[in-house]
N, C-alpha and C positions, 0 to 999 in steps of 0.2 A: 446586601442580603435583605430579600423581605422579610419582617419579622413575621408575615401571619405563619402559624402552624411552627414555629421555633419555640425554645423552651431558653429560659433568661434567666442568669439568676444576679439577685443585685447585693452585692454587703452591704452594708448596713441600708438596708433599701425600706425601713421602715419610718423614716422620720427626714424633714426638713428637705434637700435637696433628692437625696434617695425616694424620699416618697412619690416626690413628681417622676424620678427617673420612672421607676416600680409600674403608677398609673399609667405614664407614657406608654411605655413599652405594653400592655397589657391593652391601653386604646387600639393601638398597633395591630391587635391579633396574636400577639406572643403568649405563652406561657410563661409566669412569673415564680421565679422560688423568691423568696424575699427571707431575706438571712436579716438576721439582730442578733444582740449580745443582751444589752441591757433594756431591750423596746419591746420585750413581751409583748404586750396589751398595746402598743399601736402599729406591733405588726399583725396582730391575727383581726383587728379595726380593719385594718387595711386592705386583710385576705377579703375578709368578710365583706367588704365593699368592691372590689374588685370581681368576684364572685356573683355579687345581684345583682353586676352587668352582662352576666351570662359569659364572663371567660373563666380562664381556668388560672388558680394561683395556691400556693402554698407556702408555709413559712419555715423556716427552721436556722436552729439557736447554735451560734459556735465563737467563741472567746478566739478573737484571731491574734490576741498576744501572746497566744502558746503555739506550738508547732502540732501538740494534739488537735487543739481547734482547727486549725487548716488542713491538715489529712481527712480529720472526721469528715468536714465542709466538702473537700473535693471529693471526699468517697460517698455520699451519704445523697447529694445535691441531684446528682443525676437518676438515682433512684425513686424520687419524688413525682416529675413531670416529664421522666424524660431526658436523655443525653441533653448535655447541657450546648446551647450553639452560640451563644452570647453572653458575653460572662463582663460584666460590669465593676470593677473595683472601685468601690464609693466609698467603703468604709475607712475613715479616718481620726484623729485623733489631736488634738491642737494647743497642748499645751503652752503656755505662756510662759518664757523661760532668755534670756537674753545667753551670750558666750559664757559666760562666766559664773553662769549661775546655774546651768543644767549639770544635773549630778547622774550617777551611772544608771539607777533606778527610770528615770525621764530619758533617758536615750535607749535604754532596753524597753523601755515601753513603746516611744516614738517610732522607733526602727520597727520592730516587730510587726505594727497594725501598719504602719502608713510603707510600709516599703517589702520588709518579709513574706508578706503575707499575700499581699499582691503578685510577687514572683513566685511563689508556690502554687498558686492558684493558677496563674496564668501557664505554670510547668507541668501542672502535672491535668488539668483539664484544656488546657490549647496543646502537649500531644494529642488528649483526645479527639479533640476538632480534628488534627492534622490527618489523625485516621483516619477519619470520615472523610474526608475532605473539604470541611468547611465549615469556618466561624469566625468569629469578630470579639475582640477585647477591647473594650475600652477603659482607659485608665482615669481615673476623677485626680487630677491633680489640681493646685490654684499657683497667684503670682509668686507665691514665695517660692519655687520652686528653679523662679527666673531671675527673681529680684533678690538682696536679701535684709529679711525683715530681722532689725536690729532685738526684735523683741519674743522671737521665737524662732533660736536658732535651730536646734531639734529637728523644728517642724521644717524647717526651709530646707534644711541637708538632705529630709526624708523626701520633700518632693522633688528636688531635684533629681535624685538618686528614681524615683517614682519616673521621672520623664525620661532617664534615661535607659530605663529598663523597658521603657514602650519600642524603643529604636532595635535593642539588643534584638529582644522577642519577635518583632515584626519582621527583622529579617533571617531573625532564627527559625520563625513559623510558616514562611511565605515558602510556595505563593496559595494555599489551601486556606491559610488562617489570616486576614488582616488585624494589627492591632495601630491606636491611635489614644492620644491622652486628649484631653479638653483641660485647659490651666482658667479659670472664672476668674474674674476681679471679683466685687464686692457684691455677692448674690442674695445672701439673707443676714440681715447683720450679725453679730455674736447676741445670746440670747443677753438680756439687763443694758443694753446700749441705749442714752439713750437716745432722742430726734434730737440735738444739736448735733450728736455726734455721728448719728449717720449723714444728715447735712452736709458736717464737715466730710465726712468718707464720698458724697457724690461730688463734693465740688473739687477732689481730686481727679476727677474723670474729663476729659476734653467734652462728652457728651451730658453733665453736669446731672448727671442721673446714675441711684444704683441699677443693678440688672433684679432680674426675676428669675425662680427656678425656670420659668420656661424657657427663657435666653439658654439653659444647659442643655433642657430638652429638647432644644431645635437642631442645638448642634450634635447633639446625641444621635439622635435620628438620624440627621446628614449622614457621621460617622457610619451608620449602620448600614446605611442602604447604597451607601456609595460604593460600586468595585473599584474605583480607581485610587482609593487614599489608602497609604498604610504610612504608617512610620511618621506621622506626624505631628505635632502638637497644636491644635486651635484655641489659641487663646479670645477669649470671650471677657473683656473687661470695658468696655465702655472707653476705650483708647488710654485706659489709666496708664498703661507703658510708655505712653509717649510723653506723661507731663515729666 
């Protein structure tokens, strides 16, 4: 799909990796809805600079740990810019929590943003696409979702369950709607890390380097424009699967 003259909306597409997605997509010629929960003031930063480059974007606020949040979000999103034709699942949540020590509270939370909320999204605006006939989901998942990270189980269960809801969908939605996940290695470190220990995070990569939001933006784009991929997942880690 070319995104010029399409309308995109990104969860949490206000901050960190979302934010590159946000701009990308908006260099593109897309229309941006950029959804936040807790990023007020760096998403309407955001609008507002995306804007005095002469495109078009808009923000709007929805708690996707509630199933309110996500009906609002799908009813509300395409109202703004425009039926929605590309719809990005960025918004995630990454508690730190090993087997044994997540309690019910941290797995209703976890589930809810990184896996519920994405399938509702992707149900009840990819029919919309289907009606039209045409749009593109891309799912933001990372390694944990492949591998598993002894230190946040939660989170790994959530993505995996996240990648495999891109397969379900995509050949639930096909052949009108492509969907595809992107799984990143080590892309912006966790905020308070500090350079030893990203050091140590690149020297687990065969190409001894972490990545950049752009490494997700390039593959995002790919995903977007490509009519031949659906149902896939590109992992984008710097060959860290392979050590």
């Amino acid at each position: 799909m070319d995104p010029r003259g399409r309308t995109a909306l990104v969860t949490g597409g206000a901050v960190r990796v979302g934010r590159a997605i946000s701009l990308a997509l908006a260099d593109a010629g897309a229309r941006v809805v950029v959804h936040h929960h807790a990023s007020a003031k760096e998403a309407k930063r955001l609008v507002e600079s995306i804007r005095a480059d002469g495109r078009e974007a808009a923000t709007i606020s929805a708690d996707l740990r509630t199933m309110a949040g996500v009906r609002s979000l799908a009813k509300d999103a395409p109202g703004l810019l425009g039926p929605i034709d590309i719809l990005v699942n960025n918004a995630s949540t990454f508690p730190p929590a090993d087997f044994a020590e997540v309690d019910e509270e941290t797995w209703e939370r976890t589930i809810a943003v990184n896996l519920r909320a994405p399938f509702f999204l992707s149900q009840q605006l990819g029919l919309q696409m289907k009606s039209r006939g045409v749009g593109v989901i891309v799912n933001m998942g990372d390694l944990a979702g492949i591998q598993t990270w002894k230190g946040y189980a939660a989170h790994s269960i959530s993505k995996a369950g996240l990648l495999h809801l891109t397969r379900v969908s995509a050949r639930a939605l096909a052949p009108e709607v492509r969907v595809a996940a992107i799984a990143p290695g080590t892309i912006l470190p966790p905020e308070g890390m500090t350079d030893r220990e990203v050091q140590a995070l690149a020297r687990q990569t065969p190409l001894e380097h972490i990545g950049s939001p752009q490494d997700v933006v390039d593959a995002l784009l790919y995903i977007v424009q490509s009519y031949f991929v659906t149902g896939e997942v590109m992992v984008v880690d710097g060959g860290r699967l392979l050590a």
